[in-house]
C-alpha positions as CSV (number, residue, x, y, z in Angstrom):
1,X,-4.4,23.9,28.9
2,X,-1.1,24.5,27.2
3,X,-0.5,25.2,23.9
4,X,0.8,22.5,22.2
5,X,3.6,21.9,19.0
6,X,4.2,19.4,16.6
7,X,7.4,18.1,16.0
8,X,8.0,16.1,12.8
9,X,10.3,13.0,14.1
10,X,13.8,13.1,11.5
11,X,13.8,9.4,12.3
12,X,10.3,7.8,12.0
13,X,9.5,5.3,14.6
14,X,8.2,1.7,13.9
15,X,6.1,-0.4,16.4
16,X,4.6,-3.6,16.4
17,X,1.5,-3.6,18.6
18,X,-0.9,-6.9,20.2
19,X,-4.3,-7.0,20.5
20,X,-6.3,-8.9,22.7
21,X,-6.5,-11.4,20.4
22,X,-3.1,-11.5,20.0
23,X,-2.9,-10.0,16.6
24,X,-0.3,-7.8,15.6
25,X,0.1,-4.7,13.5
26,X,3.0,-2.7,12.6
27,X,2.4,1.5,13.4
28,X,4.6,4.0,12.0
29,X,4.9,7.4,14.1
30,X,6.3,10.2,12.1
31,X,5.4,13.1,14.4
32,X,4.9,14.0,18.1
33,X,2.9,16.7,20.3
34,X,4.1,18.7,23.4
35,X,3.2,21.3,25.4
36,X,5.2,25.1,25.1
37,X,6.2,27.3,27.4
38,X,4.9,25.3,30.7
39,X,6.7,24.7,34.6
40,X,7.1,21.4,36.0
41,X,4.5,21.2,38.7
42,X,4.8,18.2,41.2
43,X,2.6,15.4,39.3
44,X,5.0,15.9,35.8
45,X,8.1,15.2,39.1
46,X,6.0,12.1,40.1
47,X,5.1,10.9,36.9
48,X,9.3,10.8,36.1
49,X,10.0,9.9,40.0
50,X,11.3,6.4,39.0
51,X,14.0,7.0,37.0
52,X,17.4,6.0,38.4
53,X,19.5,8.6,36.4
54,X,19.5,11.8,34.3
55,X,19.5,9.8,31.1
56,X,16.1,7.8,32.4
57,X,14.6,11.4,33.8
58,X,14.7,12.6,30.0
59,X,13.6,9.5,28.5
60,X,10.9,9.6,31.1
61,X,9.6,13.0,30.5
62,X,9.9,13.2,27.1
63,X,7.2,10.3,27.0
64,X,5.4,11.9,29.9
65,X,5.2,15.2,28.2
66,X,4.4,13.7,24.2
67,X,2.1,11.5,25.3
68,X,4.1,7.8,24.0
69,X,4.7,5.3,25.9
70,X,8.3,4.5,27.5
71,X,8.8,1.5,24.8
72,X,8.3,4.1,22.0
73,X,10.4,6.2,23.4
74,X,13.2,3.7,23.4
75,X,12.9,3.0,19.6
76,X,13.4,7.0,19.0
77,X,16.6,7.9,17.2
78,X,19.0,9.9,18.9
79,X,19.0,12.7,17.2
80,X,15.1,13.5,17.7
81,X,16.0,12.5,21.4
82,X,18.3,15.1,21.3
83,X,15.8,17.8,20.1
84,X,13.0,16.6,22.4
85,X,15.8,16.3,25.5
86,X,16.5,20.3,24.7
87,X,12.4,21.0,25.3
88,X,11.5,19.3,28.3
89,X,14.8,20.3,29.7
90,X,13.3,24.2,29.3
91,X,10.1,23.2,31.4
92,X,12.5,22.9,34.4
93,X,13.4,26.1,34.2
94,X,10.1,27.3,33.0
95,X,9.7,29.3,29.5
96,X,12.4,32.0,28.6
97,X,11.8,35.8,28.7
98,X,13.3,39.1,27.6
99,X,16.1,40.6,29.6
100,X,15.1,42.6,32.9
101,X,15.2,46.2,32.6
């Protein structure tokens, strides 16, 4: 399993959820988890297959990869968009290493 960070989110996010009785409740997230130094294998591709452009891709694996669900994602502020978009963006490419001799 990878290891995993926390990031604090600059900009908390606030969601109302249902229950099955149809009661709601307001739940603040102030923090999220993701994996470090990983490679995109073909089930993280599938699980972002959907999305019709670049902006959707990132949306779509930045909740694939933390673990919240699309609809939170949508209520995160741009700027921790921004930080989070800069992370999965490295698990394309795969973690960075020293220079080559």
């Amino acid at each position: 399993m990878a290891d995993r960070i926390t990031y604090t989110l600059q900009y908390p996010i606030t969601v109302t959820l249902k229950n099955a009785k149809g009661e709601e409740r307001t739940e603040t997230i102030n923090e999220v988890t993701h994996p470090v130094g990983i490679r995109m294998k073909g089930r993280d591709m599938r699980a972002v297959g959907d999305a019709d452009n670049g902006v959707e891709a990132t949306l779509a694996m930045i909740a694939h990869f933390t673990g919240l669900t699309r609809a939170q994602v949508d209520e995160m502020d741009s700027v921790d968009i921004e930080h989070l978009q800069e992370v999965v963006a490295s698990f394309r490419s795969g973690p960075k290493t020293g220079p080559t001799s």
